[in-house]
N, C-alpha and C positions, 0 to 999 in steps of 0.2 A: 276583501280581495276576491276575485273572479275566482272560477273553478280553475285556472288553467295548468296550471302546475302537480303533477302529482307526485307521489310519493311510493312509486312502484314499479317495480322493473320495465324498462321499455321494450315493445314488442313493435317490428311492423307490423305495418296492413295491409296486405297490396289492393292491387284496383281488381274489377270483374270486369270485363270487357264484354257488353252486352247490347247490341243494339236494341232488342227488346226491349230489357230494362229503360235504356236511354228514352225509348220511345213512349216506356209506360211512365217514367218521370215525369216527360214532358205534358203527359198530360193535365198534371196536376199544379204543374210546376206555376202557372198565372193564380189558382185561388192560392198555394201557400202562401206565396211574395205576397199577396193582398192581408191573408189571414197572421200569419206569424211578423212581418216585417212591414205593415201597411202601404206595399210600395203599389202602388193601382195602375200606373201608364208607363209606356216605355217608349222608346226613340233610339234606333240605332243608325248608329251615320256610317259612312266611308266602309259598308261594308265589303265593296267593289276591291279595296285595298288587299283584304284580309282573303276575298274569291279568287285574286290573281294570283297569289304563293301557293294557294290549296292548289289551281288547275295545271299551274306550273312545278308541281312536282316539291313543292320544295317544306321540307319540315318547320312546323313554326310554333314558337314559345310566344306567349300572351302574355303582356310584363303589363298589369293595370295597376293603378295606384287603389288605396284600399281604406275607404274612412266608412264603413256599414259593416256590417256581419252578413245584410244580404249578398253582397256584391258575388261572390262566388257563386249563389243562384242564379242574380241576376245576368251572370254570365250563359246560364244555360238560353236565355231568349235570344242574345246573339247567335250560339250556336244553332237553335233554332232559324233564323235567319240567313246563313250562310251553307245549311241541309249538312253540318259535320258534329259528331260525339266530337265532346274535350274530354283529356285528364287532367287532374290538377292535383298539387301538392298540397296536403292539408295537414294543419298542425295535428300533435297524435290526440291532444284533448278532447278532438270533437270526435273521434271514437270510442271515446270512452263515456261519454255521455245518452247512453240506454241503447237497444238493443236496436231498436226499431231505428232510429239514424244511422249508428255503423253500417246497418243493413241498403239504407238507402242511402249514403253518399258512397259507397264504393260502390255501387250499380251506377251511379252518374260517372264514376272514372274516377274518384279520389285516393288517393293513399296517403300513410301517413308520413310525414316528417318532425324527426325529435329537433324540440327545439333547444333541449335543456342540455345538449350533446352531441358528440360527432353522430354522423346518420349515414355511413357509407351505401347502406342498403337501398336507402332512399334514392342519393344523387344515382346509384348503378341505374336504379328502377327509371330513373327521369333520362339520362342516358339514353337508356335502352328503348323509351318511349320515341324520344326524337330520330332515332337511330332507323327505327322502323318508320316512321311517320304518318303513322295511319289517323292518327289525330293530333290537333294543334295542342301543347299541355298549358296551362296557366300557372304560373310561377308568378307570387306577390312581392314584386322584389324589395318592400318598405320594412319587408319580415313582422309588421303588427298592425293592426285597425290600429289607422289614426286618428278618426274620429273630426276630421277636419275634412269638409268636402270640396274645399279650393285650395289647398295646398298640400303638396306631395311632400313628404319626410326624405331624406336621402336615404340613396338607395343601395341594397347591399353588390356585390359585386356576382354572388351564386348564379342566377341566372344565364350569366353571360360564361362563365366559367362552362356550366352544364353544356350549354350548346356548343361551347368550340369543343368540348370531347364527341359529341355527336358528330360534329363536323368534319373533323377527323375521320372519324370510322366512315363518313359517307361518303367523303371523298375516294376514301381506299373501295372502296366497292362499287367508285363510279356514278353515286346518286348524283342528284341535285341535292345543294344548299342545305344551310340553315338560317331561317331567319325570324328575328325578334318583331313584333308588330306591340309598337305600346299602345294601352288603351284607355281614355280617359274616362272614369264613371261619374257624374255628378247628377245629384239628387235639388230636385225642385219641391219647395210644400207648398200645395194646392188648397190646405184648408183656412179656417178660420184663426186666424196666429194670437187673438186674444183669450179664445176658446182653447186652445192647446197649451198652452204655458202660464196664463196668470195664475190656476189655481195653483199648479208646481210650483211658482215661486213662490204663492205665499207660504204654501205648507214650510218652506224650507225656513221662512224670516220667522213664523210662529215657531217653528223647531229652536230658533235663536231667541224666542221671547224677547221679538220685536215685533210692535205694530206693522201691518203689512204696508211697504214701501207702494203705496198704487201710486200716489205723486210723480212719481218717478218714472222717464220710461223704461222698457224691456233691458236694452241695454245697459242702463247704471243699473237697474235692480240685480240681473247677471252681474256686473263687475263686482257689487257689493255683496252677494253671495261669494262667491269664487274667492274674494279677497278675504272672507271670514274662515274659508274651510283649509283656504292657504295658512293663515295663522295657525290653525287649530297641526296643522304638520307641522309648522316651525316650532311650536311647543314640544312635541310629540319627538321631531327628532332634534333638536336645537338646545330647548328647552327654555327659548323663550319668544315673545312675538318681536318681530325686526318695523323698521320702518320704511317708507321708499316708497318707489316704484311698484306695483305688485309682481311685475314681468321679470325686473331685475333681482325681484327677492328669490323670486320662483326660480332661475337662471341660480342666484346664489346655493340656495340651497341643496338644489341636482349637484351643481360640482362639489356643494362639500361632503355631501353625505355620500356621494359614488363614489370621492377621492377618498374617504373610513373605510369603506367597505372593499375596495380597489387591495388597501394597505391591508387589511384583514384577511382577505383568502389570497394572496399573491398574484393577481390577476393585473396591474397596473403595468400599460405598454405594453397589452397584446391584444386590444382590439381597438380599431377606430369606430367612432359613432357610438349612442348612445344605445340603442337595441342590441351592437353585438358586445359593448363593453356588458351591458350586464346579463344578455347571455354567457360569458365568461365568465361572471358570478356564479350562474346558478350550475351552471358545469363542475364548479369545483364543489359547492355546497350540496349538490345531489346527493351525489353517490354513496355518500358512507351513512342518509337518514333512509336510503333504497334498499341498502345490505342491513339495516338494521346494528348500524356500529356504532351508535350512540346513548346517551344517556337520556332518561327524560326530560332534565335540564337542557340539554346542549339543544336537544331536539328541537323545544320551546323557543330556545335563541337563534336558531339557524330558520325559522320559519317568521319568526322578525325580521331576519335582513331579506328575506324572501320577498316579504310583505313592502320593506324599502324598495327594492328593486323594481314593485310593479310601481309602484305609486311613484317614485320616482321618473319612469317611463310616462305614466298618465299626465303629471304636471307638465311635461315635457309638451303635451298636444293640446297649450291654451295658449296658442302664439300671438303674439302683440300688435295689434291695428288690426285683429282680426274682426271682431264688432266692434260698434262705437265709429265715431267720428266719422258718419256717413254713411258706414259699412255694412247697416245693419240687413244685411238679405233675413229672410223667412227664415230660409235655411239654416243660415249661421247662428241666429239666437235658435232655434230646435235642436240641434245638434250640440249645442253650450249645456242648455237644460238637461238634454241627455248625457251628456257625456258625466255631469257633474251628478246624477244618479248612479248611472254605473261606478265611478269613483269611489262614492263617497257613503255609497246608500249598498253596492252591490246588485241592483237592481236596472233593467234595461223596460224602458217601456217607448214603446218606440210610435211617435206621432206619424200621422198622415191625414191626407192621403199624399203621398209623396210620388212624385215624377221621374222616373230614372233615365238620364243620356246616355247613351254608350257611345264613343267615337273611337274608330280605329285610326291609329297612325299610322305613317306610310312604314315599310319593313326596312328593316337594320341588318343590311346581311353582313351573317358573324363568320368570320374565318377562323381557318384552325389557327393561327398563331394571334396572340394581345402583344398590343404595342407596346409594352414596357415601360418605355421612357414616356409615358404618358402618366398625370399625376392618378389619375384613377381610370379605371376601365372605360374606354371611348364608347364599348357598345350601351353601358348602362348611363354614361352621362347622357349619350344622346335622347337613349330609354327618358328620361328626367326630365329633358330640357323638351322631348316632344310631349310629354303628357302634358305639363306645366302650363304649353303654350294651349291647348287645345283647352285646359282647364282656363283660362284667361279669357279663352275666345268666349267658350260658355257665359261665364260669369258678365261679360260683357252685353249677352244678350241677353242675360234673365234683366240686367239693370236694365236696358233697355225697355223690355216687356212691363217690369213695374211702373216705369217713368211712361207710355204710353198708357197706362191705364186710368194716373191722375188725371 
C-alpha cells in the first residue's frame, strides 16, 4: 500500500506566495517532468479561454481530471503559458515526504488538504485564495489519481462548493465572478510499446511461474495478469477464488468488502461515491491509532481495513472495455502495467517518453446560490461532462494519428 496515509496528528501547510520562487521552479520545471515523470513534450490548447477570466477580472478554479502524479506539475507549463502563478490543494502526504519537496511545492503555491478528515483550515485557505483572486487555484475534483487517462471518475461536489463562498464574499465587495474552467490532461506514449512493457509482463507471469504468455498480445497478456492478482484479493478478502466476469467480480467484491467495513465503523449512508464513502472510513478509524488509544492488536486490525480501503479504491480504476476489443491505445496498456505495479508491487516506474495535452474548457460561472432541486451540483456536472468530452475529442485524434501511420 502507497505511503499515503499516516498515522500522526494533521497539521496544515500553507502556500508561500512567491513569484520568485514560481519563476525559479519554472526553471527547472521542463528537466523534472522529463527526469522524475518521463513526460518530454507538451501541447496546451484553448488557452485564450483561460486568458479571457484572468483579463476580465474574474477569479478562477482549475477543476482537471487527474490520472498521473505528474499532472499537478504539468499544470505549471500551462501557467507558464497564460504568464499567471497557480495555487493548488495538495493532499497533506506529499508534505510529508522529505524536506526538499515540502520546501518546493509550497513555493509553486501548494497547501495541504486532509484527506483522512474534516480540513476547515484548508477550504478557509482556498476561500480566501479565490476571494483575492490573484491566482487561478487548482482543485482535483476526482479527489484521487485514477490512473486511467480517458476517463474521468465522478466527481466530488468541494470545488463548486469552495467557489460559491468566494462568490459570495466578492460579490459583497463588488468584484467580478467566480469561474470554474475544466481542464482536460491526457498523456500520449511516443516510445517503443514493445520495449516498454514486454519485459514487465513477463517478470509478473514468471513471478506466477508461468511460462511467459509472448503468444499472446499486450492486451490478453494484461487481462491475464490483472485477472490473476484479482484472485489472489478475492482469496485475501473472500477467502476464495470466484468465477465470472473479471469486471463484475471486481464490481462484486468493492460492494461486498465496503458494505463489512461500512457495518464495522458505522459509516453506512453518509457518503455517496466510492472515494468519499471510504474517506468516511478512514475518518473514523484515524483518530484513536493518531492519540495512540489502542492496542497493538487493534492497531494491526485497523491498518487491515486501511490496507482494504486503498485497494479497494485501486480495483475500482480497471474499467471494462477499457483495453481489448480494439481499444488498445499505447497509452492505455502503459498506464494498465503501471498502475498494476503500483497496486500490487507498491512500486511506480513510469515509461516514456510520454506527450502531455492540456486543454482548457470554456468557464462555469458559479454563483452564490446551488440549485438545489438539481440531483447533483450543476457546476461540477457540467465540470464532468466538459472534461469527458474534450477527453473524447483527444482520444479521437490519437486514433486517428495511429490509423494514418499504418
Amino acid at each position: 500500500m502507497q505511503n499515503i496515509v499516516l498515522e500522526e496528528p494533521y497539521e496544515f501547510v500553507p502556500p508561500v506566495e512567491s513569484r520568485f520562487w514560481c519563476w525559479f521552479v519554472r526553471l527547472q520545471l521542463y528537466g523534472y517532468l522529463r527526469k522524475t515523470f518521463n513526460v518530454h513534450a507538451f501541447d496546451c490548447r484553448h488557452t485564450d479561454r483561460l486568458q479571457a477570466s484572468l483579463d476580465a477580472g474574474k477569479s478562477v478554479v482549475l477543476a482537471p481530471n487527474h490520472s498521473r502524479l505528474s499532472d499537478p506539475v504539468a499544470l505549471g507549463v500551462l501557467s507558464e503559458k497564460v504568464g499567471a502563478e497557480l495555487f493548488a490543494m495538495a493532499s497533506w502526504h506529499l508534505f510529508k515526504e522529505g524536506w526538499y519537496q515540502r520546501f518546493m511545492i509550497r513555493r509553486m503555491g501548494a497547501f495541504s488538504v486532509y484527506r483522512e478528515g474534516p480540513d476547515r483550515q484548508s477550504v478557509n485557505q482556498a476561500i480566501d485564495i479565490l476571494v483575492a483572486g490573484r491566482r487561478p487555484l487548482i482543485i482535483f475534483p476526482e479527489g484521487a489519481v485514477s490512473r486511467h487517462n480517458d476517463l474521468m471518475m465522478d466527481v466530488m461536489d468541494g470545488p463548486a462548493f469552495i467557489a460559491r463562498q468566494a462568490a459570495k464574499r466578492r460579490a459583497k465587495a463588488g468584484l467580478p465572478g467566480v469561474v470554474i474552467h475544466p481542464v482536460a490532461i491526457r498523456y500520449k506514449f511516443d516510445g517503443d510499446m514493445d520495449a516498454a512493457i514486454a519485459p514487465e509482463l513477463e517478470r509478473f507471469e514468471r513471478g506466477f511461474s508461468w511460462q511467459p504468455q509472448t503468444h499472446l498480445p499486450h492486451a490478453a497478456r494484461i487481462g491475464k495478469i490483472a485477472e490473476s492478482l484479482l484472485t489472489l484479493k478475492e482469496i485475501e478478502y473472500r477467502g476464495e477464488a470466484r468465477q465470472g466476469d473479471p469486471h463484475e467480480r471486481a464490481e462484486r467484491l468493492i460492494v461486498e468488502v465496503l458494505a463489512d467495513l461500512e457495518e464495522k465503523w458505522g459509516t453506512r449512508g453518509q457518503a455517496k461515491g466510492l472515494v468519499a464513502r471510504i474517506k468516511a472510513i478512514r475518518t473514523v478509524v484515524l483518530p484513536d491509532m493518531i492519540a495512540r488509544r489502542v492496542t497493538p492488536e487493534e492497531r494491526a486490525s485497523r491498518w487491515r481495513d486501511l490496507a482494504a480501503c486503498y485497494y479497494l479504491q485501486q480495483i475500482a480504476h480497471y474499467p471494462p472495455g477499457y483495453i481489448g476489443g480494439g481499444n488498445d491505445l499505447p497509452e492505455r496498456l502503459i498506464e494498465s502495467v503501471e498502475r498494476m505495479h503500483e497496486d500490487y508491487e507498491d512500486r511506480i516506474d513510469y515509461k516514456g517518453p510520454m506527450h502531455c495535452t492540456m486543454a482548457v474548457g470554456e468557464a462555469i460561472e458559479v454563483g452564490a446560490k446551488r440549485d438545489k432541486s438539481a440531483g447533483g451540483d450543476p457546476a461540477m456536472q457540467e465540470t464532468q461532462r466538459q472534461v469527458q468530452a474534450m477527453l473524447d475529442e483527444l482520444v479521437k485524434e490519437r486514433r486517428a494519428e495511429l490509423a494514418a501511420r499504418k
